[in-house]
Backbone bond lengths (Angstrom), bond angles and torsions (degrees), N, CA, C in turn:
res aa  C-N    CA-C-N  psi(-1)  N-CA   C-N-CA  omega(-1)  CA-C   N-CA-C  phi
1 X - - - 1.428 - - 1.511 107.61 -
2 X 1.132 126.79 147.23 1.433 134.79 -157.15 1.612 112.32 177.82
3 X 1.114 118.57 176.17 1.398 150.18 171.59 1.261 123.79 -139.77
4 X 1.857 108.67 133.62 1.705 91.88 151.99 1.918 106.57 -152.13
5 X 1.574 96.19 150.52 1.343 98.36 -176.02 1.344 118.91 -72.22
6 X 1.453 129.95 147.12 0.992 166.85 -175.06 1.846 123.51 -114.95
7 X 1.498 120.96 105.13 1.205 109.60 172.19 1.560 119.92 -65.21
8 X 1.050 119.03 139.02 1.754 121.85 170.50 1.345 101.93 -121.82
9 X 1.381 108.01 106.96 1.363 137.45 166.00 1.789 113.76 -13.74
10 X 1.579 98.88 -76.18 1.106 113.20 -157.55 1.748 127.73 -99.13
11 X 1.631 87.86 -16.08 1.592 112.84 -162.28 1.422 127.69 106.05
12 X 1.436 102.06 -148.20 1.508 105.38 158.35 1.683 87.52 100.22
13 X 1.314 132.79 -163.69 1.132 149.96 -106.82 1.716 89.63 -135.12
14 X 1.170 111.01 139.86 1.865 123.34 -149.93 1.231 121.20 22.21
15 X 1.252 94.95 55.91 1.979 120.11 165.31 1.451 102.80 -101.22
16 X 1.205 99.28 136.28 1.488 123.46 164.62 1.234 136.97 -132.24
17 X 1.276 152.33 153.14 1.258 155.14 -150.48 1.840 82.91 -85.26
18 X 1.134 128.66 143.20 1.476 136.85 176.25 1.652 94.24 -94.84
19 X 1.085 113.11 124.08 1.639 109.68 -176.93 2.379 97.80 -91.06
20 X 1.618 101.96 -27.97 1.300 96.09 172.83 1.788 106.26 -81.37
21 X 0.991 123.79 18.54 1.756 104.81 -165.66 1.488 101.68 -149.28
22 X 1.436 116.08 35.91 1.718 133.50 -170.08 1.262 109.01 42.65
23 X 1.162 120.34 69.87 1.027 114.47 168.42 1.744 135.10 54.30
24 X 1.433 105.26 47.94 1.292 123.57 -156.79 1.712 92.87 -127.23
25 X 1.505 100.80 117.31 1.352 101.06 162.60 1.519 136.86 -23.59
26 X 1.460 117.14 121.73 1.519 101.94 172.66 1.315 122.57 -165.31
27 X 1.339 135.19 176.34 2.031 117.66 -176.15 1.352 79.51 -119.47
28 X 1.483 90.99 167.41 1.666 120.60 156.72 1.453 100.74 -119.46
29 X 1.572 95.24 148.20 1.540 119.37 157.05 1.432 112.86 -70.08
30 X 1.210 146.17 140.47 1.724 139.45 146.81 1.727 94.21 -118.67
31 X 1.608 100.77 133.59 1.765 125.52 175.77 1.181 113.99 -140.41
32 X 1.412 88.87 145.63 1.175 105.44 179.28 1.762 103.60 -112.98
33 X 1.194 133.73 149.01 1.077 142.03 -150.23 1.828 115.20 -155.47
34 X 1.372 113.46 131.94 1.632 115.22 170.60 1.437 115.25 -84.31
35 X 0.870 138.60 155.02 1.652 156.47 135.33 2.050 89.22 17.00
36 X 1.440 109.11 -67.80 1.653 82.06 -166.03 1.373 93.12 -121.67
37 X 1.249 120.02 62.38 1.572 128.77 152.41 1.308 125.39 73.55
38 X 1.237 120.56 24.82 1.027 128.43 157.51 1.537 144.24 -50.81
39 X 0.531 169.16 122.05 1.890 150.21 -137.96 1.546 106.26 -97.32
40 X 1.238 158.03 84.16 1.251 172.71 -166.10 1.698 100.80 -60.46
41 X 1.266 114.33 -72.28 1.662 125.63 172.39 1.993 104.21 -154.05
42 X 1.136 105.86 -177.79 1.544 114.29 -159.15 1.782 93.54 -153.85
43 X 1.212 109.24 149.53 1.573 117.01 158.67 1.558 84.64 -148.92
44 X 1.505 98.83 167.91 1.685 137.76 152.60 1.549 112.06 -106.65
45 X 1.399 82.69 151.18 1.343 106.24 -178.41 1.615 131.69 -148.28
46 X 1.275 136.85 160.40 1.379 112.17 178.38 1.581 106.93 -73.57
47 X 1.277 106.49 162.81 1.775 100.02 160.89 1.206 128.15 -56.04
48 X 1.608 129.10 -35.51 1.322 150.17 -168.78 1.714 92.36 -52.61
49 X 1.752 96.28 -57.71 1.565 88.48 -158.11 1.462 118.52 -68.20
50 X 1.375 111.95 169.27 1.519 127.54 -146.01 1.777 87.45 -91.97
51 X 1.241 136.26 133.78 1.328 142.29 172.49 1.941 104.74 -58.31
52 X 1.412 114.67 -13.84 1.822 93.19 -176.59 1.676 97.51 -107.07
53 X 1.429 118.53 -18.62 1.977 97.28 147.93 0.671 117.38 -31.73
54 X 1.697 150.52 -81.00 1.086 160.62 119.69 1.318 126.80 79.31
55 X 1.307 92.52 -87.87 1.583 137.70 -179.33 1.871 96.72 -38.74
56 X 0.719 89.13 -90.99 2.190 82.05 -174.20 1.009 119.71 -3.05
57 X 1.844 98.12 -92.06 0.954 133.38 162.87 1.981 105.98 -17.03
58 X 1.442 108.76 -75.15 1.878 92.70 167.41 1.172 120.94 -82.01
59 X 1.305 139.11 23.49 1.247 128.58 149.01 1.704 110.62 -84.23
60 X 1.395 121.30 -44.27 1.274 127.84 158.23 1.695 116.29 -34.73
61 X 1.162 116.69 -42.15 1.901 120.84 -166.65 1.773 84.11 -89.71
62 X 1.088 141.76 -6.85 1.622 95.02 173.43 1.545 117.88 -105.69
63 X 1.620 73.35 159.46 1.874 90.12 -170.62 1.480 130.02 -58.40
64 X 0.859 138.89 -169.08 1.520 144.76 172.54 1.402 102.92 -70.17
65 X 1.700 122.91 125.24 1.268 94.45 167.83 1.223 110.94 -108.37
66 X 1.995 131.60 163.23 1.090 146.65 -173.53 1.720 90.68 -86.19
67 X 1.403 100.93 130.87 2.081 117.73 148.57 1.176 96.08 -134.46
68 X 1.334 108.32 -120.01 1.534 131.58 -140.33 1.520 90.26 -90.93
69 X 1.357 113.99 164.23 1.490 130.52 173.90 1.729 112.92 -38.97
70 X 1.156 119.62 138.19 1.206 117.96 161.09 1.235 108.60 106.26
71 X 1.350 139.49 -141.93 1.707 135.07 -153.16 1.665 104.66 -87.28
72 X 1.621 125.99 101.57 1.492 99.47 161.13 1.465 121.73 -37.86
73 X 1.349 80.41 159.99 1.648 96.27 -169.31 1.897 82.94 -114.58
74 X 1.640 86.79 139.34 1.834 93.85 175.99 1.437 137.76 -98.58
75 X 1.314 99.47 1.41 1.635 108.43 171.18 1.856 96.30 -135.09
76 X 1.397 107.82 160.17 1.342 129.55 175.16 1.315 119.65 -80.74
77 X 1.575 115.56 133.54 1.728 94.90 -170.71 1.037 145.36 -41.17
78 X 1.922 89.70 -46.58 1.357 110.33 -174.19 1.808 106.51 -148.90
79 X 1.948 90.80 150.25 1.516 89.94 -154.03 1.591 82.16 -108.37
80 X 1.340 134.54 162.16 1.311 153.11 169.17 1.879 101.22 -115.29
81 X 1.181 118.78 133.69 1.854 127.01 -155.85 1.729 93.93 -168.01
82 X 1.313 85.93 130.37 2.112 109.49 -173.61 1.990 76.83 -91.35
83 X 1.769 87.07 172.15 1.495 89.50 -175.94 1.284 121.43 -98.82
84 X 1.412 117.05 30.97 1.605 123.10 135.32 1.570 116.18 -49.21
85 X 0.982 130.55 -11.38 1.588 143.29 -174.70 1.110 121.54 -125.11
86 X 1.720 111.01 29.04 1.528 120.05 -163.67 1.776 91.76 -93.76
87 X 0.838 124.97 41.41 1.273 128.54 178.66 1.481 129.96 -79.81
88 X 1.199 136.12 152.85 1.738 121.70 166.78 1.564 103.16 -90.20
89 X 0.995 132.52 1.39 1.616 134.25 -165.49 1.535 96.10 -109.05
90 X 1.154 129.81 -22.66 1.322 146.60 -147.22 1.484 93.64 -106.01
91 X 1.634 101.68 -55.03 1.952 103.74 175.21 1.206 111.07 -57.48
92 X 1.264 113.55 -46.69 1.723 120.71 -157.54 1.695 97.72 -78.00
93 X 1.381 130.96 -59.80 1.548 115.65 149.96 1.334 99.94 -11.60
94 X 1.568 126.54 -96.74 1.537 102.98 -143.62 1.183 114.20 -81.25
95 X 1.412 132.22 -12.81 1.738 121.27 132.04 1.671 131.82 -9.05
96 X 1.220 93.92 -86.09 1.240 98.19 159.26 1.336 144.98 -30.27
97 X 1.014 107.17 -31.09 1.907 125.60 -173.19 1.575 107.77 -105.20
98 X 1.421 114.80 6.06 1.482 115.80 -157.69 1.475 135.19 39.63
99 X 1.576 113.17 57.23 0.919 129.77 -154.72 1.837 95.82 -134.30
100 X 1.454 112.95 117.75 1.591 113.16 156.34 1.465 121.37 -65.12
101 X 0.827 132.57 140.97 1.528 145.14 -169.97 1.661 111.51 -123.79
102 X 1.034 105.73 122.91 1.636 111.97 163.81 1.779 115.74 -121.49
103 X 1.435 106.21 86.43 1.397 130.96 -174.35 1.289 121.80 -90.31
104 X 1.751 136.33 61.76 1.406 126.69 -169.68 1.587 107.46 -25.05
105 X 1.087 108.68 163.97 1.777 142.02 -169.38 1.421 89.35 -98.43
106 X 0.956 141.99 98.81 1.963 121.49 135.96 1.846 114.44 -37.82
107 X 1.341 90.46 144.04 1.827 115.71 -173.93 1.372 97.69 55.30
108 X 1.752 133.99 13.76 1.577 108.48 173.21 1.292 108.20 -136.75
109 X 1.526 123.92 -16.07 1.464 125.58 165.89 1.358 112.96 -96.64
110 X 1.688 139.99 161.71 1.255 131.82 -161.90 1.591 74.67 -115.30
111 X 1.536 134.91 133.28 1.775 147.97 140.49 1.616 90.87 -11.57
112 X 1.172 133.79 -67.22 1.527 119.30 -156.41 1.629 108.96 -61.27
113 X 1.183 132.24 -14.35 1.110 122.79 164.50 1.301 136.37 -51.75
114 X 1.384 123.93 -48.87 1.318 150.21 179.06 1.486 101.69 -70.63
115 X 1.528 108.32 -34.79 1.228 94.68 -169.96 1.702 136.50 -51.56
116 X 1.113 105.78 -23.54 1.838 118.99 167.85 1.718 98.68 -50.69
117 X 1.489 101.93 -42.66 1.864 60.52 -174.77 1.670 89.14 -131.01
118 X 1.055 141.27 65.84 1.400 163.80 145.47 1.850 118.25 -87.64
119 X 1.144 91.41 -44.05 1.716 105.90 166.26 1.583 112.94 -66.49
120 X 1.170 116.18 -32.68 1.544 96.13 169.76 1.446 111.32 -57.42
121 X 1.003 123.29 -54.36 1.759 117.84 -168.00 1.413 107.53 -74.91
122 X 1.265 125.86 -19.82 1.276 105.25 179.95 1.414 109.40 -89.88
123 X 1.881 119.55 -16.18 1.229 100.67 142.47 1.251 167.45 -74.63
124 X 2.167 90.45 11.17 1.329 92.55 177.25 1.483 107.97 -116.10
125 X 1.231 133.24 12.06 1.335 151.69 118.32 1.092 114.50 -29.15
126 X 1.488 127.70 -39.25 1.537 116.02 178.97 1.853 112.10 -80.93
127 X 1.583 95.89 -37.37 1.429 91.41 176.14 1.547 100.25 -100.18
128 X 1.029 155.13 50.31 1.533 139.68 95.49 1.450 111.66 -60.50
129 X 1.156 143.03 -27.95 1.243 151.18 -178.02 1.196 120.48 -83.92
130 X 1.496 125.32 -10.46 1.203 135.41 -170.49 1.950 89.18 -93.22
131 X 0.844 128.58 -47.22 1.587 127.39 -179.30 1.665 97.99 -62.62
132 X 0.982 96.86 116.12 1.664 129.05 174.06 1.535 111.90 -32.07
133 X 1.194 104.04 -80.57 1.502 110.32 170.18 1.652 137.12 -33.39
134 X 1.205 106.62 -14.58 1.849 122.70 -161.75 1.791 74.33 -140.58
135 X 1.074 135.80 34.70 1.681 113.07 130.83 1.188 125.59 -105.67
136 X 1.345 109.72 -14.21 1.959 97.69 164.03 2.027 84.54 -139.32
137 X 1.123 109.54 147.55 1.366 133.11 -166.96 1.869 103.52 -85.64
138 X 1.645 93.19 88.92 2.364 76.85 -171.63 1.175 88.85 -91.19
139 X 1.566 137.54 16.26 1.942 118.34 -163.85 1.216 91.30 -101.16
140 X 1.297 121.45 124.42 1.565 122.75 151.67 1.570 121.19 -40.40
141 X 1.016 100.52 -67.25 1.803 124.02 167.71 2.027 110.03 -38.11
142 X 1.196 109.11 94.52 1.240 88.91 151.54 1.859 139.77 -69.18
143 X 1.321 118.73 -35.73 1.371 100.71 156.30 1.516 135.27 -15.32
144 X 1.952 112.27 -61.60 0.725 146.26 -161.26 1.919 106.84 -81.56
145 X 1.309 104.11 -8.70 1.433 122.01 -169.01 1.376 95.13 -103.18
146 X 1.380 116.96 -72.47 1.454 128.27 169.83 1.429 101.56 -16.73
147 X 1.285 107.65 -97.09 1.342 136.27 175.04 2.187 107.37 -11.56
148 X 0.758 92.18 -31.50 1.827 104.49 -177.22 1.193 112.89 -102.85
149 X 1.407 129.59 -11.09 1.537 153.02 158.53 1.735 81.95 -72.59
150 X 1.037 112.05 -86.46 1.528 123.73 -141.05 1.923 103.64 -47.33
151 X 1.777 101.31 -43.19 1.323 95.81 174.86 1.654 130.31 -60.31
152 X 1.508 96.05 -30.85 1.045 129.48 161.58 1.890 105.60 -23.95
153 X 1.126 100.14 -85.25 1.425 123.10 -169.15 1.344 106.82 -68.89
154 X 1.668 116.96 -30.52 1.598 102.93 166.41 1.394 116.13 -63.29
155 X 1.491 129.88 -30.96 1.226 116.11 -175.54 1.474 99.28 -95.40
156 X 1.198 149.02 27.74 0.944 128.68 138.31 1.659 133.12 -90.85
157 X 1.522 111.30 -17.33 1.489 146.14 156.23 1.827 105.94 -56.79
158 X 1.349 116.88 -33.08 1.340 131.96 -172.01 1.168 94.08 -91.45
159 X 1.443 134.91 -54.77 1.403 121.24 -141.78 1.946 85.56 -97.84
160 X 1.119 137.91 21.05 1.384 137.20 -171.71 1.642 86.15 -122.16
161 X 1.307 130.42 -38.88 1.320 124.78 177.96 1.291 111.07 -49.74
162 X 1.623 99.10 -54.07 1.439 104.76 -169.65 1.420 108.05 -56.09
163 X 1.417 144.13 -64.09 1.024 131.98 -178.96 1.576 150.21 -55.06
164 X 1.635 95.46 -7.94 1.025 119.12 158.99 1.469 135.50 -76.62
165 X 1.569 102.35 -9.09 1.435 109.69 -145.78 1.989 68.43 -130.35
């Protein structure tokens, strides 16, 4: 689970002041992601906002997932979270949902730890980013932004089918 900022050109609707980019309008991505990078669910966001708001809100958007025979199960066992999510509101979220959490500590875990499985999302950040359109944000409209994220991630959900199959 992760974030990453995004300039938006023009503005419009989950724009935020970029606190890394002087104060220059911009969205974030928030993903959710499987074992080999698949895109699970997606929101926008302004830049301003803090990545462990977040968290609910996309723990709420994902889908049912498919295993073994019989009733999907609707949340994922276990969530992997950088320490933007060093939160107690953030634990108790995935508490709540019956969900294990592995949330680095700020000042007590070193970033390279996580990193084994931190690289999945930032590799699928690179290929949402690889589609032209969703590297600088020209839609005023977030709907219309979303919506180009989301296709986004279907063909990358598609093009992982294909190779499996």
């Amino acid at each position: 689970m992760d974030s990453a900022s995004i300039a938006a050109k023009r503005g419009g609707e989950t724009t935020g002041p970029n606190p890394t980019d002087r104060g220059r309008p911009g969205t974030k991505r928030h993903i959710v992601t499987d074992r080999q990078g698949i895109p699970l669910t997606v929101l926008l966001s302004g830049a301003n906002v803090h990545d462990s708001r977040i968290l609910e809100p996309l723990l709420d958007a994902l889908p049912p997932i498919q295993g073994k025979n019989g009733r999907p199960r609707r949340r994922p066992g276990k969530l992997h979270a950088d320490k933007g999510y060093d939160y107690k509101r953030c634990r108790m979220a995935c508490s709540r949902r019956g969900i294990r959490h592995r949330i680095a500590k700020k000042g007590v875990e070193s970033s390279s730890h996580l990193g084994k499985h931190r690289w999945v999302v930032e590799r699928t950040f690179a290929w949402i980013s690889r589609f032209r359109r969703l590297t600088v944000r020209y839609e005023r409209r977030a709907d219309i932004h979303l919506a180009f994220t989301i296709i986004a991630c279907s063909l990358i959900c598609f093009r992982a089918l294909k190779t499996w199959f």
